[in-house]
C-alpha positions as CSV (number, residue, x, y, z in Angstrom):
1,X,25.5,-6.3,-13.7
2,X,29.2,-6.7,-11.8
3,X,29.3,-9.1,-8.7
4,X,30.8,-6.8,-6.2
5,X,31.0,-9.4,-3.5
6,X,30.3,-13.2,-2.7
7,X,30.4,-14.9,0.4
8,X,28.9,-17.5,2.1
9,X,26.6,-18.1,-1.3
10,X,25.3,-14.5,-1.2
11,X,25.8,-12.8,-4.4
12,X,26.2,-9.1,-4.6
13,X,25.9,-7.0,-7.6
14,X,25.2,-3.6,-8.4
15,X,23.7,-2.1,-11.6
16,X,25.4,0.5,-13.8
17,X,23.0,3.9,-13.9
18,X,20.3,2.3,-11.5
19,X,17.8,4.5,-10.2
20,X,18.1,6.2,-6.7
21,X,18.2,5.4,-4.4
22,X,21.5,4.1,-3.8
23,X,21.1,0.2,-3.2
24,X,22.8,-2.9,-4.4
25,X,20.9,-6.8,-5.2
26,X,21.3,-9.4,-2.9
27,X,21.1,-12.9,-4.2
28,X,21.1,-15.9,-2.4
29,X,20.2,-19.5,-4.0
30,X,16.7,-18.3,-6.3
31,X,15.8,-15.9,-4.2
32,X,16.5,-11.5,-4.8
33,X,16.4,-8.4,-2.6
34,X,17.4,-4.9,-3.2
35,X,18.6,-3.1,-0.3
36,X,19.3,0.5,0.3
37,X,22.7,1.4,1.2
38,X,22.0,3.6,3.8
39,X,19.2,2.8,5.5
40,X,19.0,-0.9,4.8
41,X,15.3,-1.1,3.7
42,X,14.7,-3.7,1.3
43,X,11.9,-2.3,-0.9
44,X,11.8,-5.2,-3.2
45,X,12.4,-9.2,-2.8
46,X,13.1,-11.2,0.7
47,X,16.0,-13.3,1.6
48,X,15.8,-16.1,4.1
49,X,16.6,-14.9,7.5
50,X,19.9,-15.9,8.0
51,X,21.1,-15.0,4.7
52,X,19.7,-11.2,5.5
53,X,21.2,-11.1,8.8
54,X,24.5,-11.9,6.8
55,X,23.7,-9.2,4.0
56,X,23.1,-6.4,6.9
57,X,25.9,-7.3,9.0
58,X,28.7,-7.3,5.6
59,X,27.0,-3.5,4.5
60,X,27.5,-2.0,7.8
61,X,31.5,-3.3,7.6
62,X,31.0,-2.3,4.0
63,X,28.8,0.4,3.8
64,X,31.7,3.6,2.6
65,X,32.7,0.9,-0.4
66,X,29.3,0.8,-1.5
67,X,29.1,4.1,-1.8
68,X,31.5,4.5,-3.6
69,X,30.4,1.8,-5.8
70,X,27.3,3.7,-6.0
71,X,29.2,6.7,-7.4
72,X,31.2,4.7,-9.7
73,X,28.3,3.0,-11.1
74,X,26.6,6.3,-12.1
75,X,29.2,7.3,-13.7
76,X,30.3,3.6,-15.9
77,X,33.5,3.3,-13.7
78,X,34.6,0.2,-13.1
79,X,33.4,-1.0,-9.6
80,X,35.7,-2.1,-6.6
81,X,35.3,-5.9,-5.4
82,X,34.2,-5.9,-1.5
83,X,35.9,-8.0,0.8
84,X,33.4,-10.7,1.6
85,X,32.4,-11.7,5.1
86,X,35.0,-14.1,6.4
C-alpha cells in the first residue's frame, strides 16, 4: 500500500483497487483509521484526538489530490505524494 503522505508521525496510505467508498488509512504510532474522502466519516479504527484533528484538517487542504489518488489507485497508476501538513 503507497504512503501518500507523512507528517507529524501520521502515515497516509492508500490501497490499489480498494472498495468504495473512496477513503485513504490513517496511521499514527499502533493505532489505524480509514477515513472517507469526502465526507470524513471514519467507519473503521480511531486515532487519538489530536492526531484526527491533524488528519481532518490536512484532507480538507488536500481533499482534490486524494481524489485523484482515488482515481489513480483504481486504475494501478502510480499515486501522487501529498504535501504534508507543515
Amino acid at each position: 500500500m503507497p504512503r501518500i503522505c507523512e507528517f507529524f508521525g501520521i502515515v497516509i496510505r492508500m490501497y490499489y483497487n480498494d472498495h468504495a467508498p473512496p477513503h485513504f488509512h490513517a496511521e499514527y504510532a499502533e493505532r489505524e483509521a480509514v477515513y472517507e474522502i469526502e465526507s470524513l466519516e471514519t467507519p473503521r479504527g480511531r486515532l487519538p484526538r489530536r492526531a484526527h484533528a491533524l488528519v481532518v484538517e490536512w484532507t480538507t487542504l488536500h481533499r482534490a489530490e486524494l481524489r485523484d489518488n482515488w482515481i489513480k489507485a483504481r486504475e494501478g497508476m502510480v499515486l501522487e505524494r501529498i504535501e504534508p501538513l507543515d
